[in-house]
C-alpha positions in Angstrom: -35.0 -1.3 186.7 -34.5 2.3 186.8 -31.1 4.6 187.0 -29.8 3.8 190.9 -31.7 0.7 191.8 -30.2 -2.5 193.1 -28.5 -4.2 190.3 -29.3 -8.4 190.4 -25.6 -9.2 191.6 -26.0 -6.6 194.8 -29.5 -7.9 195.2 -27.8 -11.6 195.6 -25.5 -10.2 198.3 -27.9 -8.6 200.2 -30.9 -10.4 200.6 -29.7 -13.2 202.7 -29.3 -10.7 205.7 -32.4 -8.5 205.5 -35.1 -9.2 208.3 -38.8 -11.6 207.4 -41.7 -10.7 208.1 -43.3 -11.1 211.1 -46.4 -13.1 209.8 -48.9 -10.3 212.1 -49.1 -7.5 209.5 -49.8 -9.6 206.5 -47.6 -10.1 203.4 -44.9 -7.2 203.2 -44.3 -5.2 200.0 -40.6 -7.0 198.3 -37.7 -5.8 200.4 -36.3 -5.1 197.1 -38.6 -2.8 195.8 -38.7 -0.7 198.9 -35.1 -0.7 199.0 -34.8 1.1 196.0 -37.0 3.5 196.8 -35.5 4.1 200.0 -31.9 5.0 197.9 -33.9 6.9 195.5 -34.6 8.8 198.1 -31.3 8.8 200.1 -30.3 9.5 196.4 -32.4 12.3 195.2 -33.6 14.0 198.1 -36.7 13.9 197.4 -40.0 14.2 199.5 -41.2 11.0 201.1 -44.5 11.6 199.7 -42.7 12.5 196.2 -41.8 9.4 195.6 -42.0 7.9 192.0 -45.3 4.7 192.4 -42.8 2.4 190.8 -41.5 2.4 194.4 -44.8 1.2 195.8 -47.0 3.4 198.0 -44.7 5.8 199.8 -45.8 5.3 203.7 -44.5 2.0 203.0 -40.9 2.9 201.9 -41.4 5.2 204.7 -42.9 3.2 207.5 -40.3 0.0 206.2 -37.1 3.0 206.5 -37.9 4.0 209.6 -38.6 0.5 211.1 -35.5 -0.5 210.0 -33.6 2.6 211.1 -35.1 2.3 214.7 -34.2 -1.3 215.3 -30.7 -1.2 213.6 -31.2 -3.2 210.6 -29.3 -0.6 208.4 -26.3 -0.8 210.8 -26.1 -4.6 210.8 -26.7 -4.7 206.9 -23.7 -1.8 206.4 -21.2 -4.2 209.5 -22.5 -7.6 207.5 -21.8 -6.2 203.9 -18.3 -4.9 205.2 -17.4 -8.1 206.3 -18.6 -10.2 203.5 -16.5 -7.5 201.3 -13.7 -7.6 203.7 -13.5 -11.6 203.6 -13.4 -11.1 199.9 -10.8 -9.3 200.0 -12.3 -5.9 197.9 -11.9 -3.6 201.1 -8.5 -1.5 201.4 -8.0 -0.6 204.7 -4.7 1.8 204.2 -5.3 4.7 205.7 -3.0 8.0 204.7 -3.1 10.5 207.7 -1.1 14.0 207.6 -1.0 15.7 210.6 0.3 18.8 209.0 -2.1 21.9 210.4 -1.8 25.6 208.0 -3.3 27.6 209.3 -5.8 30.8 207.8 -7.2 34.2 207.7 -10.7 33.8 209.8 -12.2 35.3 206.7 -10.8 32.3 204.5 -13.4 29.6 206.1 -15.4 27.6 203.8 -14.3 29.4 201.1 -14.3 27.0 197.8 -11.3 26.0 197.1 -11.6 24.2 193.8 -13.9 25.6 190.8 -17.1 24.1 189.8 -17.3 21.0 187.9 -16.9 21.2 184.2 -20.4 19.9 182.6 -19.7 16.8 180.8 -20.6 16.3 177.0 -23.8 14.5 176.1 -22.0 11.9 174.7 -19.5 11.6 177.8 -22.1 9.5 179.9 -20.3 7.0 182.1 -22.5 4.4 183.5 -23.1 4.8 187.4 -20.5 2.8 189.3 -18.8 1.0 186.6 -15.4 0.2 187.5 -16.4 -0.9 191.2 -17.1 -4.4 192.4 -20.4 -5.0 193.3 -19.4 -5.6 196.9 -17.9 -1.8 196.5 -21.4 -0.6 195.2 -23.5 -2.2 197.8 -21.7 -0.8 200.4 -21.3 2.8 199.3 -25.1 2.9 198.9 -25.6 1.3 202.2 -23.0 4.1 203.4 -24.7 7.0 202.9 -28.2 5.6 204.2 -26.4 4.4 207.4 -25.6 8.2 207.2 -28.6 9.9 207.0 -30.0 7.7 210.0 -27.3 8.9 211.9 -28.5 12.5 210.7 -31.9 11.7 211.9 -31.0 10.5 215.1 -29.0 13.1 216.1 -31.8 15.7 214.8 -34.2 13.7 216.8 -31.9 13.7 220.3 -31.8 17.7 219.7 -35.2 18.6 219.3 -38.2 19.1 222.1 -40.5 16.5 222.8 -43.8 16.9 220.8 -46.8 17.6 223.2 -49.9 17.0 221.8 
């Protein structure tokens, strides 16, 4: 199991709700090996066909992400783990808003407004989510691939139609 794959306790959570196979395309590549490399991806950045072969062949991450991003599978995974968290009670709801507006110089825009990061010692490494639940986990990773489909789909509703 490498750095950022699906620990066994967020496996156990997850599984139940992902979608079988439909019996016409053969036997499918493990859901949870393709799910790794799909937040590897999500993760790194990284080019589809970059993709580390622990992950399996990468048109099948691909082909499996994009399946499940067109038929809403992420989106029903994300609204199932919130309400298994939520019935757990590990999901704080408490929102803070501040309605306070200051306003700036036009030339002040997206300045930075805190410095850079400090680089942490080598012997300063904190393991990767270690003081959240695993329903916390699960969901923050499901989070930000909900995201990026969103991203996509957007991108796609601005672009031409391709003409071949």
């Amino acid at each position: 199991m490498g750095r950022g794959d699906l620990n066994d306790a967020e496996w156990e959570r997850l599984w139940p709700f992902l979608p079988v196979g439909n019996g016409r395309c053969g036997r499918w590549r493990g859901h949870r090996q393709v799910i790794d490399g799909i937040l590897h991806r999500v993760r790194t950045g990284v080019q589809w066909p970059d993709l580390p072969e622990r992950f399996g062949p990468w048109k099948t991450v691909y082909e499996r992400h994009r399946l499940w991003s067109a038929d809403g599978t992420w989106e029903r995974l994300l609204q199932r783990v919130q309400a298994e968290a939520d019935a757990a009670g590990e999901i704080d709801w408490d929102i803070s808003v501040d309605s306070t507006v200051d306003r700036a110089h036009q030339h002040a825009v997206g300045a930075r407004t805190d410095p850079p990061p400090a680089p942490a010692s080598k012997g300063a490494a904190v393991g990767e989510h270690q003081d959240e639940t695993p329903w916390q986990s699960l969901h923050g990773r499901l989070v930000e691939v909900v995201l990026e489909v969103r991203a996509w789909a957007v991108r796609a509703a601005g672009s031409p139609p391709n003409s071949t």
